[in-house]
C-alpha positions as CSV (number, residue, x, y, z in Angstrom):
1,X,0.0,0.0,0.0
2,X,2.7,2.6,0.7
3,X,5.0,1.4,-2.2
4,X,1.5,2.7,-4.1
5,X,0.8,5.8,-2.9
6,X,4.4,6.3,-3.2
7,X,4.6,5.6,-6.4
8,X,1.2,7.9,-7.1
9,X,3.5,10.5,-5.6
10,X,6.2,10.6,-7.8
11,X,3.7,10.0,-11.0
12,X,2.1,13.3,-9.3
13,X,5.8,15.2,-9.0
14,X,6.4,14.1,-12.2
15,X,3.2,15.7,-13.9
16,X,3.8,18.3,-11.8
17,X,7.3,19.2,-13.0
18,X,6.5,18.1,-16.5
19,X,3.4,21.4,-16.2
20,X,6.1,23.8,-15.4
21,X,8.0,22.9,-17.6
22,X,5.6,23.3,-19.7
23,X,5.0,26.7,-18.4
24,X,8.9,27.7,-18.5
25,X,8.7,26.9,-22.4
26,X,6.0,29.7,-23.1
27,X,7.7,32.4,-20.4
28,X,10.8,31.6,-22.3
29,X,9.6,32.3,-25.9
30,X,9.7,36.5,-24.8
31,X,10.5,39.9,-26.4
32,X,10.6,43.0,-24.8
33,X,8.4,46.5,-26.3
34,X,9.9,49.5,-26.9
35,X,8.0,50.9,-24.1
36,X,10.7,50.2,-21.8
37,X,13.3,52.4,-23.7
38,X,11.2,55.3,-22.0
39,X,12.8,54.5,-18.7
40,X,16.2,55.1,-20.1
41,X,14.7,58.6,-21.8
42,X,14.0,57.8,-24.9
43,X,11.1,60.2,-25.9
44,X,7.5,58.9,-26.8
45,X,7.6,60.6,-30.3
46,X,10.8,58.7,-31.1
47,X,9.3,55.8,-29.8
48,X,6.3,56.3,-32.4
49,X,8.0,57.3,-35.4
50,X,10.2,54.0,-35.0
51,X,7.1,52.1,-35.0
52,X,5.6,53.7,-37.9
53,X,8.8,52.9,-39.5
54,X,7.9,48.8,-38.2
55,X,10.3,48.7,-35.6
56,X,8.3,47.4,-32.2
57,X,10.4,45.8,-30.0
58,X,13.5,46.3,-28.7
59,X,14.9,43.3,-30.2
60,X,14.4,44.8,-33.9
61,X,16.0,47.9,-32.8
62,X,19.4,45.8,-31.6
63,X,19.2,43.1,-35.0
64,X,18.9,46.3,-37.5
65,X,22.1,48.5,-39.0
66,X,22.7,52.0,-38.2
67,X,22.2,52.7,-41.6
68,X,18.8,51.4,-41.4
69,X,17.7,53.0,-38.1
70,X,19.3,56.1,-39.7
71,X,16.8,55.8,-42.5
72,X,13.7,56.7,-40.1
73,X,12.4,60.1,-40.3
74,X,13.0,62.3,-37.7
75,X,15.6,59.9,-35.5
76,X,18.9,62.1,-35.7
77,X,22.2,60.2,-36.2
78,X,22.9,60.5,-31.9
79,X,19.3,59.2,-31.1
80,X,20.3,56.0,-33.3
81,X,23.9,55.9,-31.9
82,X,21.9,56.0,-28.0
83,X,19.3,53.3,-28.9
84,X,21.8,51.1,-30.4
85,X,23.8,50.9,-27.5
86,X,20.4,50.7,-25.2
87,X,19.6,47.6,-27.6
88,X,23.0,46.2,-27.4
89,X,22.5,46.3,-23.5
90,X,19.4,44.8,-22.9
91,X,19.3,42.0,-25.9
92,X,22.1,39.7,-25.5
93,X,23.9,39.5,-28.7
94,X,27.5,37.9,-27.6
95,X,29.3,34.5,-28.3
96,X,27.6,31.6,-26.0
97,X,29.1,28.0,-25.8
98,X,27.2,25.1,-27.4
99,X,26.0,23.8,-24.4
100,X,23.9,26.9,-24.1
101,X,23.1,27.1,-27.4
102,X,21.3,23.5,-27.2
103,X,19.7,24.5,-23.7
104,X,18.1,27.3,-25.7
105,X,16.5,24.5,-28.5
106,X,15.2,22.5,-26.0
107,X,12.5,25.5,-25.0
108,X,11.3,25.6,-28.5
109,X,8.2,24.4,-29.3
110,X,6.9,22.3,-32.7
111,X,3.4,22.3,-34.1
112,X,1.7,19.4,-34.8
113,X,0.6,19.0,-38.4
114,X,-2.3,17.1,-37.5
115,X,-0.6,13.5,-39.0
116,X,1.6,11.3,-36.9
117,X,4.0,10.4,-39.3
118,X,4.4,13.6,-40.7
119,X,5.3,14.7,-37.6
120,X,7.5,11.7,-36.9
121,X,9.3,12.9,-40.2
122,X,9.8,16.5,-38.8
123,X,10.8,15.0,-35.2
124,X,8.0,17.3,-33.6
125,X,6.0,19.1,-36.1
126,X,6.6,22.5,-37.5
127,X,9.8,24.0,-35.8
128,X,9.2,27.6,-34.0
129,X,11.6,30.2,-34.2
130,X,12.5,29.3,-37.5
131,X,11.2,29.3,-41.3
132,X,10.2,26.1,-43.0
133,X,9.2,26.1,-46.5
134,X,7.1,23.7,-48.8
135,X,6.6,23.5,-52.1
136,X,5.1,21.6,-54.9
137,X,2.8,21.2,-57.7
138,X,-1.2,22.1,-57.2
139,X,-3.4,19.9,-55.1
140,X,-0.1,18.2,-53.4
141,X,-2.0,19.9,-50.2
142,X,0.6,22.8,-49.4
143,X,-2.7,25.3,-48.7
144,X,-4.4,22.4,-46.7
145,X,-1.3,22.1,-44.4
146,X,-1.3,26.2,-43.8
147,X,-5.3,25.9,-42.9
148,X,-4.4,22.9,-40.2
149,X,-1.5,24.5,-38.8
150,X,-3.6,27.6,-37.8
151,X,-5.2,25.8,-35.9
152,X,-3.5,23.4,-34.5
153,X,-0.7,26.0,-33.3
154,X,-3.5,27.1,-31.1
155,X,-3.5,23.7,-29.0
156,X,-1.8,23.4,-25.4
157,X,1.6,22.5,-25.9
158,X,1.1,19.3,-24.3
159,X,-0.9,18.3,-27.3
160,X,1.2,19.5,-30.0
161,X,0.7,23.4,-30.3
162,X,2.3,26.9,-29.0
163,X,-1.1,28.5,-27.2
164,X,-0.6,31.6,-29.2
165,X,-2.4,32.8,-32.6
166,X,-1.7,33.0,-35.8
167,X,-1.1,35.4,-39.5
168,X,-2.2,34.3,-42.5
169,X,-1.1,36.3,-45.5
170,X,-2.8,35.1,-48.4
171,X,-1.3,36.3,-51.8
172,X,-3.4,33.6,-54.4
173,X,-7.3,33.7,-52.6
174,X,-7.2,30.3,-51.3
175,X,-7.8,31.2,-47.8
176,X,-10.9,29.8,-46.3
177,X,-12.5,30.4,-43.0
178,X,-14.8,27.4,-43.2
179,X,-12.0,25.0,-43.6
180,X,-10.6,26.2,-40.1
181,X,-13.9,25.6,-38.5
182,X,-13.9,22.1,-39.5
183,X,-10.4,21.5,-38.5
184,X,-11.4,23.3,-35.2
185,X,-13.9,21.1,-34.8
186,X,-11.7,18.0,-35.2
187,X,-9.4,19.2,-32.6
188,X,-12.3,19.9,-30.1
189,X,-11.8,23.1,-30.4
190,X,-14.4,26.3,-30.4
191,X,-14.6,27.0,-34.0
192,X,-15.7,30.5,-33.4
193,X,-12.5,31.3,-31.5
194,X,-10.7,29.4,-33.3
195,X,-11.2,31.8,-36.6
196,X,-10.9,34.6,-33.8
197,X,-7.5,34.0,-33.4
198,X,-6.8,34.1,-37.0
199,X,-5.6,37.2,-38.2
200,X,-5.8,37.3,-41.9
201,X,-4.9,40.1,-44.7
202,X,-5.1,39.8,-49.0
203,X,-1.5,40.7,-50.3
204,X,-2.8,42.4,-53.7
205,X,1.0,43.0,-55.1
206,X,4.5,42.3,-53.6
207,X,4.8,45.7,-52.3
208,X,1.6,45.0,-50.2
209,X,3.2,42.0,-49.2
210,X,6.3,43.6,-48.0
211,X,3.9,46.4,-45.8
212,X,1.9,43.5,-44.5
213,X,5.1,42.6,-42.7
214,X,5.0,45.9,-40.8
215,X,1.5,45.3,-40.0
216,X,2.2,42.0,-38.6
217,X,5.1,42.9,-36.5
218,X,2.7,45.7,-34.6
219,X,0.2,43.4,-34.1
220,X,2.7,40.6,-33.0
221,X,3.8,43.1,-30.1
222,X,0.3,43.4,-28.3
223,X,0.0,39.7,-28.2
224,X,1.0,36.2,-27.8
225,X,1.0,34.7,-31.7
226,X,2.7,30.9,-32.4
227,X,2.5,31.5,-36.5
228,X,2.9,33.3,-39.6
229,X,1.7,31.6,-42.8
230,X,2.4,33.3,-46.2
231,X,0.6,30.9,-49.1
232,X,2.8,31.8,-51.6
233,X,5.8,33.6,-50.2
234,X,7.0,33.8,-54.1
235,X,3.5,33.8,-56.7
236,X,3.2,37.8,-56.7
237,X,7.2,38.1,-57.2
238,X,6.4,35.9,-60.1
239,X,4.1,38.2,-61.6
240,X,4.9,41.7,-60.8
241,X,8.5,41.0,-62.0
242,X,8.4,39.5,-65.2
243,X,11.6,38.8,-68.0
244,X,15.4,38.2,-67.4
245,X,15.2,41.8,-67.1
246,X,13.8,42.2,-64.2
247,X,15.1,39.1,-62.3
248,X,17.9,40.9,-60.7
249,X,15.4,43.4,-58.7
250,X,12.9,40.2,-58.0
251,X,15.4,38.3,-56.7
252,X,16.6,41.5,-54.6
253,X,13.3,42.1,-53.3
254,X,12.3,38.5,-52.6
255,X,15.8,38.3,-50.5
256,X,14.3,41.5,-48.5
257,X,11.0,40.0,-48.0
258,X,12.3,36.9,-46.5
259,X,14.9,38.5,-44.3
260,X,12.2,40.5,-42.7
261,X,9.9,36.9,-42.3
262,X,13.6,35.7,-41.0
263,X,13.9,39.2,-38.0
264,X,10.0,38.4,-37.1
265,X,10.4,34.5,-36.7
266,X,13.7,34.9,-34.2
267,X,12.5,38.1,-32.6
268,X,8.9,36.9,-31.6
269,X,9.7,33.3,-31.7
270,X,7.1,32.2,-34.1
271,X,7.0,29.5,-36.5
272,X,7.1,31.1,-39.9
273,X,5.2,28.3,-42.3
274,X,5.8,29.6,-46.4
275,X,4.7,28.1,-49.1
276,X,6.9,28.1,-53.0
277,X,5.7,27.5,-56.6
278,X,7.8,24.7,-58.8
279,X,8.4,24.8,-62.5
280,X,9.6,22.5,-65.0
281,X,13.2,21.7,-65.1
282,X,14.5,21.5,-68.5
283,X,17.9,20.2,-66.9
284,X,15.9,17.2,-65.3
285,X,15.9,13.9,-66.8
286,X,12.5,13.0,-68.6
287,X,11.9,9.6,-66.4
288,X,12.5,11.1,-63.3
289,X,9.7,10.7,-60.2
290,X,10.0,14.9,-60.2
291,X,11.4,17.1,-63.0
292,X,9.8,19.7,-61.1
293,X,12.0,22.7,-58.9
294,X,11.0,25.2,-56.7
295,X,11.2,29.1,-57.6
296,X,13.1,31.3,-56.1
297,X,16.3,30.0,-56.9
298,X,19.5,30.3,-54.1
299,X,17.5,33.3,-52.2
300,X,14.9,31.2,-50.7
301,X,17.0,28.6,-50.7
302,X,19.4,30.0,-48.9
303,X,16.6,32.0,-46.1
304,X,14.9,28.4,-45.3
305,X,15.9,26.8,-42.1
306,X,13.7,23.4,-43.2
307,X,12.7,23.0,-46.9
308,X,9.7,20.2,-47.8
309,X,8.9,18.4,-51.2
310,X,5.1,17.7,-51.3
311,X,4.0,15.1,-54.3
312,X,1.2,13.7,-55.2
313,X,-0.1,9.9,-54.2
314,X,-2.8,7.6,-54.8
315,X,-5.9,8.9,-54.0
316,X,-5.7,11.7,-51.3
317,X,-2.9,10.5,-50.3
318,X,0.8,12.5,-50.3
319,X,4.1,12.0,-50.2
320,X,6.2,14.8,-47.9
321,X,10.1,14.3,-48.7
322,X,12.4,16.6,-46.3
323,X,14.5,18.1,-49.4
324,X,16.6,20.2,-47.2
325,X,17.2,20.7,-43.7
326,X,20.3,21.4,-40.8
327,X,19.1,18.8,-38.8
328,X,16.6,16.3,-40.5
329,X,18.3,13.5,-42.3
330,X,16.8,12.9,-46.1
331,X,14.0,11.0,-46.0
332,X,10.0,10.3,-46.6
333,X,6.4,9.2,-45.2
334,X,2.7,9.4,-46.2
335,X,0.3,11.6,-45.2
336,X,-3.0,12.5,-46.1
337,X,-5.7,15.5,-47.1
338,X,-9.4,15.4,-46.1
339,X,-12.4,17.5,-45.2
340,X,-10.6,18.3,-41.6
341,X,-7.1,19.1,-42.5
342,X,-4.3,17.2,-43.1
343,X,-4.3,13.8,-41.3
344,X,-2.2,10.3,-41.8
345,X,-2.4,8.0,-45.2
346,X,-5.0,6.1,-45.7
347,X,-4.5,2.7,-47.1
């Protein structure tokens, strides 16, 4: 009897440690607002104008160049040289040992994709603090995974999500409301707060996309958010910039767009989820399983942490190959897309 009740105590410690844990994980995923730079007498109208300029935390103040900070109206050249150095003081930005560098990854959190072995695959789910990017052809399910991941990133992180909301920029229309309901429902949760907590905007041109970027990093700093889904990241780049002409500027732009996706996704710790067009590749072989490549070329490449081939399967079935990644070895599984997201492969 008392061999029981002490093992129901330690089963109780153990829940209980494993909740603050738990706990720990979202304290740790933190920013501070620039609302604090008042107490080391920085005006409230430079404090404004840097926000109108996008910058909302004083993380973004410490990652950006003088010459950028410089670039805001009405901040002098000795205001930026003061809040660079306040930034510097309060944001650690210094060499740290490995050790600490991997106690730091084991607070981040992963969202569930809503299949057990795609997450299997990804070791987690969907990696915050990070960008993962997946591309392929139409109807391989790249919009359906965006849809389910808003939702899911909702969850308590015991069951696979961050407790925090989510952006969806939407630059082709494909965004549906009622699809999130129906995954909400799946996942027992209230499908009326569920598309609450769904904050979306219609990127019109790639300029709009870039400003929606601004948007989202004011609205990021009033309030806990897990996600930031841009379905496609490259389809208006495509089209506003067309010819070998103007692939020099695209390219230049695109690289802008994504380093900014890059600042938000380590300064607010969210899961940045984008999704890439393929064409053909001529240089392919004809009898290959994919003579398809993403767009984009070495720039999104290159600003990718995690990069996922989707194919199609029989059925509704699809194939998810990691394609590129710094810490998941090559490899594949099965998943599947129904009425209520994405879900595992059905035989």
């Amino acid at each position: 009897m008392m061999e029981q009740q002490q093992q129901e105590q330690q089963t109780g410690d153990q829940f209980g440690q494993q909740q603050q844990e738990e706990e720990e994980i979202e304290i740790n995923v933190g920013y501070q607002t620039l609302d604090v730079l008042q107490e080391h007498g920085i005006a409230v109208n430079d404090l404004q104008k840097l926000q109108d300029a996008g910058y909302h935390t004083v993380e973004s103040i410490a990652h950006a160049t003088v010459r950028k900070l410089s670039d805001v109206k009405g901040i002098s050249e000795a205001k930026v040289v003061k809040l660079k150095d306040l930034a510097k003081s309060m944001v650690p930005m210094d060499f740290k040992t490995a050790a600490d560098a991997l106690e730091d990854r084991k607070s981040l959190v992963t969202l569930t994709t809503g299949s057990i072995e795609l997450d299997k695959l990804l070791e987690g789910g969907i990696e915050t603090g990070s960008m993962t990017e997946v591309f392929g052809e139409f109807r391989t399910g790249k919009t359906q995974l965006c849809h389910t991941l808003c939702v899911t990133c909702q969850m308590p992180v015991a069951d696979g999500g961050a407790e925090g909301k989510a952006i969806y920029i939407d630059t082709e229309g494909s965004f549906r409301p009622k699809r999130l309901q129906e995954i909400a429902e799946r996942f027992g949760l209230d499908p009326a707060i569920a598309l609450e907590n769904v904050a979306y905007a219609r990127a019109q041109n790639s300029e709009h996309q870039i400003e929606l970027l601004k948007m989202a990093a004011a609205i990021m700093a009033q309030d806990r958010y897990a996600l930031i889904v841009v379905d496609s990241a490259t389809a208006l780049f495509r089209t506003d910039y067309t010819g070998r002409g103007e692939l020099s500027e695209r390219q230049m732009q695109l690289g802008q767009f994504l380093r900014q996706l890059t600042r938000l996704s380590e300064e607010f710790g969210v899961a940045v989820f984008i999704t890439n067009q393929v064409v053909a590749d001529p240089g392919a072989m004809s009898f290959a399983k994919d003579s398809t490549k993403p767009i984009g070329g070495n720039i999104i490449a290159h600003a990718s942490t995690t990069r996922l081939r989707l194919r199609k399967a029989r059925g509704d079935n699809r194939i998810c190959t990691i394609f590129d990644s710094p810490t998941l070895p090559e490899s594949d599984c099965n998943f599947a897309i129904s009425s209520k997201g994405i879900c595992d492969a059905t035989e």
